[in-house]
C-alpha positions as CSV (number, residue, x, y, z in Angstrom):
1,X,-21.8,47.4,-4.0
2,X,-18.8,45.5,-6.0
3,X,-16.4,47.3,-7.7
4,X,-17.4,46.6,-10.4
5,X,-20.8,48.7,-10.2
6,X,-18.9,51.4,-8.7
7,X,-16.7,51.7,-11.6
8,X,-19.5,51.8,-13.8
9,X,-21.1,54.6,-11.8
10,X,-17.7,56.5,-12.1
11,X,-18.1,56.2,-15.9
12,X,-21.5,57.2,-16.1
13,X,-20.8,60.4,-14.0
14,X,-17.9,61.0,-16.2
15,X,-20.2,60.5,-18.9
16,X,-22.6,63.4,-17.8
17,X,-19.8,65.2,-16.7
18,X,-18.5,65.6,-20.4
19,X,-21.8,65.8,-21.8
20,X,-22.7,69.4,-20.0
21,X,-19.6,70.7,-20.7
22,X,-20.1,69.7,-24.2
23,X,-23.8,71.0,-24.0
24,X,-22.4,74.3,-22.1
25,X,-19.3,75.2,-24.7
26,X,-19.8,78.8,-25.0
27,X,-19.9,79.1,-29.3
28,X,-21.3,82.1,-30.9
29,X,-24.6,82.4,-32.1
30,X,-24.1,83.6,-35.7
31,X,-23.7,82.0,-38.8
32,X,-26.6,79.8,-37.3
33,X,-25.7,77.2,-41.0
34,X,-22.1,76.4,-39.1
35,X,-22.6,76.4,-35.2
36,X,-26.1,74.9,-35.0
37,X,-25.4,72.1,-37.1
38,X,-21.8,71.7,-34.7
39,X,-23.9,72.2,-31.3
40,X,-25.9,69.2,-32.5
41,X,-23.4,66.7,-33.7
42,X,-22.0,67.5,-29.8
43,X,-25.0,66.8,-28.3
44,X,-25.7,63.2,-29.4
45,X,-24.8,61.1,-26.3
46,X,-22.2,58.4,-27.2
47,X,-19.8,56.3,-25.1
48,X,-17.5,58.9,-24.7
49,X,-14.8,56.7,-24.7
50,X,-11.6,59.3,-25.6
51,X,-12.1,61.8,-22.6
52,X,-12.9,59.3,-20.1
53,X,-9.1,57.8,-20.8
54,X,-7.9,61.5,-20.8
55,X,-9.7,61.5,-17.3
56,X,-8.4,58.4,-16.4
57,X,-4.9,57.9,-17.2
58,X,-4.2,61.5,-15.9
59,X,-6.0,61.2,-12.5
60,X,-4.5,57.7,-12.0
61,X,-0.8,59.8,-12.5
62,X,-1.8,62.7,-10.2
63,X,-3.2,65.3,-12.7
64,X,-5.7,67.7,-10.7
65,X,-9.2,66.8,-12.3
66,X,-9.9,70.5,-13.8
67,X,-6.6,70.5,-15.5
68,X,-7.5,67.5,-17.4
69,X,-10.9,69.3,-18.6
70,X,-10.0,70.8,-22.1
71,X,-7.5,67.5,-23.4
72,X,-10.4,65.5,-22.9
73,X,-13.7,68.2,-24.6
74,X,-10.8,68.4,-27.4
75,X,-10.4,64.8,-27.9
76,X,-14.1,64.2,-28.1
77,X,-15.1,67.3,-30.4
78,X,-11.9,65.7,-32.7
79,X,-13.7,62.5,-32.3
80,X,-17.0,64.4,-33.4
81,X,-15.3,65.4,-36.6
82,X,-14.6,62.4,-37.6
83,X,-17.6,61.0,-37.6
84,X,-19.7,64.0,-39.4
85,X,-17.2,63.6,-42.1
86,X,-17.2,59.6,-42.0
87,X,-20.9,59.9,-42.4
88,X,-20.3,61.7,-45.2
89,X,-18.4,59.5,-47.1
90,X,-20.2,56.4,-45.9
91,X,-23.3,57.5,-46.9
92,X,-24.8,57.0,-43.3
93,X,-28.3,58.4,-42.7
94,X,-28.1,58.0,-38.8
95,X,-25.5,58.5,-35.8
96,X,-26.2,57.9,-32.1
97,X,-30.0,57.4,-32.7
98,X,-30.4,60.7,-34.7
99,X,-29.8,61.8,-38.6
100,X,-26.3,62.7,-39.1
101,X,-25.3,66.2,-40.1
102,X,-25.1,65.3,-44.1
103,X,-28.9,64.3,-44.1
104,X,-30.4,66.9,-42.0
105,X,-28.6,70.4,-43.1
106,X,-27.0,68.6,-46.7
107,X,-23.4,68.0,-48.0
108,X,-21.8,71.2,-47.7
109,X,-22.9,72.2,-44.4
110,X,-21.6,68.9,-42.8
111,X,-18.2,69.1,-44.4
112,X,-18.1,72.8,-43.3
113,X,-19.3,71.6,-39.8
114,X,-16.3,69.0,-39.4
115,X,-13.6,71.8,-40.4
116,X,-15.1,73.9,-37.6
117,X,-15.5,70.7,-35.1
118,X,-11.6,69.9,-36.0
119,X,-10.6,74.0,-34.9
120,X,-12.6,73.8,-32.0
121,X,-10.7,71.0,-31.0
122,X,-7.5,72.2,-31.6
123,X,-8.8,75.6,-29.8
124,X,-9.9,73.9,-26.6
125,X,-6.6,71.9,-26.3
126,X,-4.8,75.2,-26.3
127,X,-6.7,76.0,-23.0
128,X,-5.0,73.4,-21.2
129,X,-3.1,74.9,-18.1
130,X,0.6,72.8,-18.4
131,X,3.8,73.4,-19.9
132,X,3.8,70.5,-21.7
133,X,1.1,72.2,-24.0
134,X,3.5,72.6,-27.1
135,X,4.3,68.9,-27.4
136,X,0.5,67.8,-26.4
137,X,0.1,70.2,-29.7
138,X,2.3,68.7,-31.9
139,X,1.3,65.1,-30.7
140,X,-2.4,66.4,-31.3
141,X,-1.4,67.4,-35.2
142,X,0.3,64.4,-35.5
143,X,-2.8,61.9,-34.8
144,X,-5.3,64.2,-36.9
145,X,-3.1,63.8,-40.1
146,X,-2.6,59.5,-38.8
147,X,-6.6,59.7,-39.1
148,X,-6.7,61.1,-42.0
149,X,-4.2,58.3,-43.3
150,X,-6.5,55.8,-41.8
151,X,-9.4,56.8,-43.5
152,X,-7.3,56.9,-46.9
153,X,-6.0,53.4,-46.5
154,X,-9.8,51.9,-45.7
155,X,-10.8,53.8,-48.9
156,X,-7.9,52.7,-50.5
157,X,-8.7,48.9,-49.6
158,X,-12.8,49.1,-51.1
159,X,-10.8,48.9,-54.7
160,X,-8.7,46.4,-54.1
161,X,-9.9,42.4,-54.4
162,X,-7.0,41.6,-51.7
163,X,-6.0,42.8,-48.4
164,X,-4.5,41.2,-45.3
165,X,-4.6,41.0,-41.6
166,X,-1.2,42.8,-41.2
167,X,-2.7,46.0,-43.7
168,X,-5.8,46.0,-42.2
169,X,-4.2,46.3,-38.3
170,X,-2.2,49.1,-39.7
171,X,-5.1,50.7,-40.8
172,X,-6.8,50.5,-38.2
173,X,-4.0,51.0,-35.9
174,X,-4.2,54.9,-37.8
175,X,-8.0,55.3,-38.4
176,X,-9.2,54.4,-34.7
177,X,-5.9,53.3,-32.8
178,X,-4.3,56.6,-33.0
179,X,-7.1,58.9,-31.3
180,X,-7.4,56.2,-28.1
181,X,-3.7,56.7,-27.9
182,X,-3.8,60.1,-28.7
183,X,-6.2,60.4,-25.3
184,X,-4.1,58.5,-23.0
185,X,-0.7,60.2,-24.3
186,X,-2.7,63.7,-23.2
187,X,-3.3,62.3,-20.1
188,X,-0.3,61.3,-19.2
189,X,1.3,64.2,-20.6
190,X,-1.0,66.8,-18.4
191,X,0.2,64.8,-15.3
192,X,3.7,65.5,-16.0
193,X,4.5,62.0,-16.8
194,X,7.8,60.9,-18.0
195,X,8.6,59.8,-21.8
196,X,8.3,56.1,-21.2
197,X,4.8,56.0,-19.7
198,X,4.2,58.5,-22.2
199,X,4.8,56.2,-24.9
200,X,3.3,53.1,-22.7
201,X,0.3,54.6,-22.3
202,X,-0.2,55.7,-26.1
203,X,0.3,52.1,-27.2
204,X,-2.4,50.9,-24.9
205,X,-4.6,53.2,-26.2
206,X,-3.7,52.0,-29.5
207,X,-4.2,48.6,-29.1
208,X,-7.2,49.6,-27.3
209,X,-8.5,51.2,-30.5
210,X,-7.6,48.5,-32.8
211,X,-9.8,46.1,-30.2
212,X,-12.2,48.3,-30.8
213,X,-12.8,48.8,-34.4
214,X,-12.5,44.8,-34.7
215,X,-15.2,44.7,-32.3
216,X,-17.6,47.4,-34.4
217,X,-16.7,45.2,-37.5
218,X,-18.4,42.5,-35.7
219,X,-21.1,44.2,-34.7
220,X,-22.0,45.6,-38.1
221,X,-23.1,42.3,-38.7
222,X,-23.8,40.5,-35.5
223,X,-25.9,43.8,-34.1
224,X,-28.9,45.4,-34.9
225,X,-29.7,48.9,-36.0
226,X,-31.6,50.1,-32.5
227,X,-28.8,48.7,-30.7
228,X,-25.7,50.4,-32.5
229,X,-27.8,53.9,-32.9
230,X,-26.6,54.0,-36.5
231,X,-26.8,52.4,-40.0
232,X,-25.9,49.5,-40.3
233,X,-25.3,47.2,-43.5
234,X,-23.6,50.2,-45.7
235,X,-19.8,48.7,-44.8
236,X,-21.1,45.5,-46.6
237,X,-22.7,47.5,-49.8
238,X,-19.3,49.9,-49.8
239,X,-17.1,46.5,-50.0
240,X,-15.1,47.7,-47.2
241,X,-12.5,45.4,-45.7
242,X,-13.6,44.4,-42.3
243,X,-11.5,42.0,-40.6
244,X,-14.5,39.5,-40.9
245,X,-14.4,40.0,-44.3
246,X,-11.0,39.7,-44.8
247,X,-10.5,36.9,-43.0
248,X,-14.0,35.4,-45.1
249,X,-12.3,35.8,-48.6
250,X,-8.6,35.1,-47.2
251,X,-8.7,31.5,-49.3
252,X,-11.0,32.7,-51.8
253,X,-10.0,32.3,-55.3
254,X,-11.0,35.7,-56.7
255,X,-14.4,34.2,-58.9
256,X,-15.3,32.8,-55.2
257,X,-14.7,36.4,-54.0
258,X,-16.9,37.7,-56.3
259,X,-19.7,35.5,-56.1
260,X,-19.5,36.2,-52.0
261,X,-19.2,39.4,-52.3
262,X,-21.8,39.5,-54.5
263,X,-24.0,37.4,-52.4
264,X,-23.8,39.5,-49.4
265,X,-24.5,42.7,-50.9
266,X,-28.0,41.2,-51.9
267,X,-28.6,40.4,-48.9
268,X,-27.1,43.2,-46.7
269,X,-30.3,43.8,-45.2
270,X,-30.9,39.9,-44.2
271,X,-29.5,40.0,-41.0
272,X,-29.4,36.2,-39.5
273,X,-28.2,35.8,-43.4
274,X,-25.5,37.0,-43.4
275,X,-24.5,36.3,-39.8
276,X,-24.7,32.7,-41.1
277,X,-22.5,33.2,-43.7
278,X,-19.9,34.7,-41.7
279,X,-19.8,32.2,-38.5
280,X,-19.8,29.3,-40.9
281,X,-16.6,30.1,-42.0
282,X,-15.3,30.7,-38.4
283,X,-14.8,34.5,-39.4
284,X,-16.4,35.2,-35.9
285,X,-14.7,33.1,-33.9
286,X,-11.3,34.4,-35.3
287,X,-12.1,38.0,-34.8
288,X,-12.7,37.4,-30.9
289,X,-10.0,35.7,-30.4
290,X,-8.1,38.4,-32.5
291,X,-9.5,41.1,-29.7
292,X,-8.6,39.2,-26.7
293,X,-4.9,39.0,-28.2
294,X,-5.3,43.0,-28.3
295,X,-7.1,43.6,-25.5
296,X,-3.9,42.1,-23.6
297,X,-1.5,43.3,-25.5
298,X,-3.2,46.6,-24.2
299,X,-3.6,45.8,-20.3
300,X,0.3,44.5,-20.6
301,X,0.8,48.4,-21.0
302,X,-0.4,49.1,-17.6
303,X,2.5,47.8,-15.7
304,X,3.8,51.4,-15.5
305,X,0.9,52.8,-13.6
306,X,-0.2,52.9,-10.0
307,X,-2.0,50.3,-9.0
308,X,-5.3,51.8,-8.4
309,X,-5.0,53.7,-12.1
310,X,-4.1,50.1,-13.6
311,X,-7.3,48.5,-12.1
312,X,-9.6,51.5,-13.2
313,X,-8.2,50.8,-16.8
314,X,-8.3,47.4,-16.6
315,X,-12.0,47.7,-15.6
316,X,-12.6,50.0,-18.8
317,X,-10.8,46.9,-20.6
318,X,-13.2,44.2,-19.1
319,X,-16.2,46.6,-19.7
320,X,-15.5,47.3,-23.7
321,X,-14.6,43.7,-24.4
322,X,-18.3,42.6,-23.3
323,X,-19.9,45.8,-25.1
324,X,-23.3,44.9,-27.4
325,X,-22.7,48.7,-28.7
């Protein structure tokens, strides 16, 4: 067996791991209209990404595996929130392979749903046995209002004809950078880690994340529905400013921008379409390469860790830079 496979079979018991706790959270029963719809937006199986660096980074630093338990449901079920209300305002009509919360209980309910998601969150951090739970409180506070910010700023950008690589990185540095950082900083911080590899391991998570969403920008146009689990085409029909796209219109005059813009949205649901429009214009090429520069940037991070912890991550990094999903 290489390493390699046992790594991934590490991951995949971590996976399961996290997914019966999930599946086990002890919720009450009544009002039925806010914890049903909150047990199933838990119990769609995704990646699972967030807890797995909480798991990681905090084993690789000594942290005993059950303390580690609670920073990394919370991070998850924050994660969960996110995506109920980003279903929302994307209009999304499927997550993981199932309808999302908005189209099977309706608008209300799914915004009620997140709020609850985002107090269970904060509720199972608080559970955490360390004394370092104040700070890991005030760092958790600080990356649910950066999200927020994120989320702003990407709505902010649909209205505007011109954004650039540096806005966008910021964006995303807040929208999906900030929670992978926000994982390995708990970590870390339930280990009893000093500041400096506090802060190291934040921004690799960070430019972990901002990997990341470059790489589902990709995928919302090089990927296919079945594979991804969730809707794709509605980032094209929202305008949204995905690095593709920005790097598409970057020498666009703004008729030119128009006309593409137009053009894609026509044919949002032409899939070798518009994958032909973007390579042609080397938009693909240039995000890759844009998530090898991060996804080094982020292993450069890892100098501070043990060796076997800095392997383990840098296994994570070589598994999410080849994922189809």
């Amino acid at each position: 067996m290489t390493l390699n496979i046992q790594f991934e079979n590490k991951l995949d018991n971590l996976r399961r791991e996290i997914d019966d706790y999930l599946a086990n959270l002890s919720l009450p029963e009544v009002p039925r209209g806010l914890y049903n719809p909150m047990k199933y937006a838990l119990s769609a199986h995704g990646k699972r990404i967030r807890p797995i660096l909480v798991f990681l980074v905090g084993k690789g630093l000594g942290a005993e595996h059950s303390r580690l338990i609670p920073a990394a449901l919370a991070v998850e079920i924050l994660h969960t929130f996110t995506l109920v209300h980003d279903d929302i305002m994307d209009n999304d009509t499927y997550r993981r392979g199932v309808p999302t919360v908005h189209v099977k209980w309706g608008l209300n309910t799914a915004i009620l749903t997140g709020d609850g998601l985002m107090s269970l969150a904060f509720k199972t951090l608080m559970q955490t046995e360390s004394p370092n739970v104040p700070q890991m409180g005030v760092e958790f506070s600080k990356a649910m209002l950066e999200i927020c910010e994120g989320q702003s700023l990407d709505m902010e950008f649909e209205e505007r004809d011109n954004v650039d690589s540096k806005e966008y990185l910021e964006m995303v540095g807040k929208k999906t950078g900030r929670l992978l950082g926000l994982s390995c900083q708990l970590g870390a911080m339930v280990a009893d880690s000093d500041k400096k590899v506090v802060d190291e391991m934040f921004f690799f998570g960070q430019e972990l994340g901002k990997a990341f969403q470059i790489q589902d920008d990709l995928l919302e146009i090089t990927s296919d529905e079945q594979k991804m689990g969730k809707s794709l085409g509605t980032d094209i029909f929202a305008g949204k400013k995905t690095y593709p796209m920005i790097e598409a219109i970057s020498s666009m005059t703004d008729e030119e921008m128009k006309k593409f813009i137009s053009f894609l949205q026509g044919n949002a649901n032409n899939r070798e379409t518009i994958l032909h429009e973007f390579q042609k214009r080397g938009c693909i090429e240039k995000s890759r390469n844009l998530i090898n520069i991060l996804l080094n940037r982020a292993k450069s991070r890892l100098r501070v860790l043990p060796e076997k912890a800095k392997k383990d991550l840098e296994s994570l990094v070589e598994i999410i830079s080849y994922r189809q999903s």
